[in-house]
N, C-alpha and C positions, 0 to 999 in steps of 0.2 A: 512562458513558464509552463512546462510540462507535470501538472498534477494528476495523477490517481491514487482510488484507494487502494493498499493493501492493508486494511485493518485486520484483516483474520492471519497475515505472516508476519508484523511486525508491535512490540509490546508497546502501547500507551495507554494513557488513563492520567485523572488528575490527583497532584496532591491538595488537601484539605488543611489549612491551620486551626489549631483550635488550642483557642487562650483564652484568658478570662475576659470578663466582659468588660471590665472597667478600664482594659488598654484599648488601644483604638488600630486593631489591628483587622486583619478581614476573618470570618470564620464563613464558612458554609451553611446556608442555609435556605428549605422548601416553604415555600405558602402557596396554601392553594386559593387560584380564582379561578371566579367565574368565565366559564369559556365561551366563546362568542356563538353569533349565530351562526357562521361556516363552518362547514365540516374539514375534518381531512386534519392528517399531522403537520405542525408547522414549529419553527424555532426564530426567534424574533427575540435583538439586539434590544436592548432599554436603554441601557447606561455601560459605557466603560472607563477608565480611569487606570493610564491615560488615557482621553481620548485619539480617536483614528486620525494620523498625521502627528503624534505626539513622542517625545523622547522617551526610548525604555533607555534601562541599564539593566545588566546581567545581576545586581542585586537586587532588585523590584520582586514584588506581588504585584500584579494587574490585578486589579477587581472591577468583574462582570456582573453585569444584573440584565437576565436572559428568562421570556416567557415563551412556555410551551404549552403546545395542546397536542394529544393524541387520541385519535378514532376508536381505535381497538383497543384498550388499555388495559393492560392484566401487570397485575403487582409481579417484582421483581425482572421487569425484562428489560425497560427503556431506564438508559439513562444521556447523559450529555456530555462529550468532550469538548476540549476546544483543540483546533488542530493547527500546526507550523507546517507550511510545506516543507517539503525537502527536496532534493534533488533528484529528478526521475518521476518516478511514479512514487507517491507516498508522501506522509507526514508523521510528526511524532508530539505528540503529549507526555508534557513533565508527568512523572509519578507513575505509582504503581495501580495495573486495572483492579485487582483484587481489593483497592483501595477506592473505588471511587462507588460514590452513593448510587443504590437505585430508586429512580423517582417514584414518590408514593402517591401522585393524585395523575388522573388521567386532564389537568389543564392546572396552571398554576406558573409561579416563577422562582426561578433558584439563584441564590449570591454565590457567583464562583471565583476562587479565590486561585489564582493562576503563577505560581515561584518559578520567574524565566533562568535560572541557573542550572538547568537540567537542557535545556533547550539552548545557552549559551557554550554547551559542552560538548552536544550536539554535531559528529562531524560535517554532517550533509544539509544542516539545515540551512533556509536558502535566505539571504541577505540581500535589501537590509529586512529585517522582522514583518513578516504580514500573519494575520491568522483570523481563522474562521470558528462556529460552534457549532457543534454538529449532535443531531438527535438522534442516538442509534438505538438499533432493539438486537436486543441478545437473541443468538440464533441456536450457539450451543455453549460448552462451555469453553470454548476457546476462543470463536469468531461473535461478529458483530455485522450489523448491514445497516447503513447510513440512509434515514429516512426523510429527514429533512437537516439543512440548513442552511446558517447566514450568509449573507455577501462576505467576499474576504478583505480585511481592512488592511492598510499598511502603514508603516512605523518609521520614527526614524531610528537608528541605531549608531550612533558616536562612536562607543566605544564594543565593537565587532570585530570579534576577532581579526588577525593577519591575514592567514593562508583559510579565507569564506573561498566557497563555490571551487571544487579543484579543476572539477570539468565543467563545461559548458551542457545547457540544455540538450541541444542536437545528440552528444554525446550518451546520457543518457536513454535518451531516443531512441539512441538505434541498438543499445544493449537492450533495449526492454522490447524491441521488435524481432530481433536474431537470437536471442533469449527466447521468447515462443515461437518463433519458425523452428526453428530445430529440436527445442520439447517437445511441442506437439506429433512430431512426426515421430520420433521413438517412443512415445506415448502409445500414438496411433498402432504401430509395429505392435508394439507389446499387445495390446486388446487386442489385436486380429487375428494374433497367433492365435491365442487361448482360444478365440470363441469361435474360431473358425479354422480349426486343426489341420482340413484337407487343401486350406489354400497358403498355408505354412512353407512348403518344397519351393515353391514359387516367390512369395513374397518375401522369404528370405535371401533368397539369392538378390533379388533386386535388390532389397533393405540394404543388405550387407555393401553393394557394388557403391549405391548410392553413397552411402555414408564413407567409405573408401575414399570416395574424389573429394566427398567434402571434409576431409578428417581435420583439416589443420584450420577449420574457418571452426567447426565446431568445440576442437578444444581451447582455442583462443576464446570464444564467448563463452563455455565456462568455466574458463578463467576468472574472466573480467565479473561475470557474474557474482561468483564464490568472494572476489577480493570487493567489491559492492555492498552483498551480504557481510561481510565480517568486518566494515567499518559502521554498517549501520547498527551492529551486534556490537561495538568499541572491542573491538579487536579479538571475540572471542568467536577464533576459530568451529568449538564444539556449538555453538548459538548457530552461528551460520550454517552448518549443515547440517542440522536438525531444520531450521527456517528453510531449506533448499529441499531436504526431503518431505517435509509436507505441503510442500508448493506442488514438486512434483507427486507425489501422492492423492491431492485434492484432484487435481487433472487427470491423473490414471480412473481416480474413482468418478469423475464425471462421463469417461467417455463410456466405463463399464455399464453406466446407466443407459444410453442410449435403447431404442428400440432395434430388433432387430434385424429390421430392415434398412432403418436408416444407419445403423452403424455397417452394415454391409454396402452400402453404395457407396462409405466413408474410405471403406478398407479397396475396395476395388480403386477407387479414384488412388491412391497413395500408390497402388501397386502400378497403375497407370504413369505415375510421373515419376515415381522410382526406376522402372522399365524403358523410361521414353528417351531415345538418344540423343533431341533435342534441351538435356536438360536446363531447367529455367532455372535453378536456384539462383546463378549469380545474376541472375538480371533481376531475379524478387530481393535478394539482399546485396547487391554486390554495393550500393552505394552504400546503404549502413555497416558492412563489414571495414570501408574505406576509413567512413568515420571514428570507429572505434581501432584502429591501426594507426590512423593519422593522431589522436589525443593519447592513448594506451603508451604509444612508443614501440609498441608488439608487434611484430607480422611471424607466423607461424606458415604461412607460405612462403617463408625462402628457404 
């Protein structure tokens, strides 16, 4: 099973119920304890219900009971998901983030209250049900960075959808591999023009010749990319590329960071394998371009 995060390109966070007290239903809620003698952030499982190895149904509430300690602790930054993989790289949490508590003590334990019916509608999420709880600290106001958590448990699941898992792991594999081979390198292109204006006559001509032989590997991956993005958006085209342009946009602005120097041995190396008539792309992707032509049903090389 192929997991990573993309929590800063795709929307999760949890929902919260809140009833009266005299139903016996879950509600969320913080206590704080005392935090042990070790240092350092941690997120530690207590209790779950059902427990790990146990039947969900698409109408359930799970409830969690999940102890945290955090090092650095400043009000409003950390708070706690719990995460479903999905297919590929990524996972999603029912509910809206705008919606989920931030933790008020720097050690302590919270009741999290988990409605899988968001997560059973889910097109990518991966069957049968496993999930994890993860302690993240707010970075801005859009991303988050995952500082610790739990081992991931798995579930069983009866009654799961038909048509679960459309492709196979590999599959996504190799989009999320030909997906950054080929960004980063018009990424690249772009930052070297600007910041290095007199070596533009040159690395254009290569850029452009390059990309030329690879055009039909390149429009095929984003494709597949674009159509990835807009089912994990449920279908909404304008979500997906907005989500595709600040993927690409975070990456533009990472590599503007660079040092000077080093982003110039960056730009010369590119201009090297753009220029080189040995070229390797298909031996660096040619087995994942196979794979995703082989599941896709696509070939833009004929």
């Amino acid at each position: 099973m192929k997991i990573a995060a993309r929590i800063a390109l795709v929307s999760v966070g949890l929902a919260w119920g809140g009833l009266a007290l005299a139903e016996p239903a879950c509600t969320y809620r913080e206590e704080e304890v005392a935090a042990p003698a070790t240092a350092g952030d941690s997120v530690t499982l207590l209790n779950v219900d059902p427990p790990e190895g146990g039947e969900l149904r698409k109408d359930m509430v799970v409830v969690a009971d999940v102890q945290f300690q955090i090092a650095d602790f400043r009000p409003d930054t950390y708070f706690i998901l719990v995460m479903f993989p999905t297919a590929g790289f990524g996972g999603v949490s029912p509910g809206d983030t705008a919606d989920t508590p931030m933790l008020q003590h720097s050690s302590g334990k919270v009741r999290l209250c988990v409605p899988l019916q968001e997560v059973y509608d889910h097109p990518r999420v991966l069957w049968p049900l496993s999930m994890s709880f993860q302690l993240l600290k707010k970075t801005d106001t859009r991303s988050s960075l995952g500082i610790a958590s739990t081992p991931k448990m798995k579930f069983k699941s009866a009654d799961a959808p038909a048509n679960q898992n459309l492709f196979p792991d590999e599959y996504y594999d190799a989009l999320q591999r030909t997906n950054t081979y080929f960004d980063t390198r018009a990424i690249l292109y772009k930052v070297c023009i600007a910041r290095f204006p007199a070596a533009q006559p040159e690395l254009t001509k290569a850029y452009r010749a390059w990309e030329a032989r690879h055009r039909a590997d390149i429009e095929l991956v984003a494709e597949l990319q674009f159509e990835d993005l807009k089912n994990t958006a449920k279908g909404r085209a304008d979500f997906a590329a907005s989500i595709a342009d600040s993927m690409f946009a975070a990456s533009l602005k990472s590599y503007e960071g660079f040092p000077p120097a080093v982003l110039k041995r960056q730009c010369d190396m590119k201009l090297a394998e753009f220029a080189d008539p040995d070229d390797t792309t298909d031996l660096v992707v040619g087995d994942q371009m196979a794979i995703l032509r082989k599941h896709s049903g696509k070939d833009r090389s004929k």
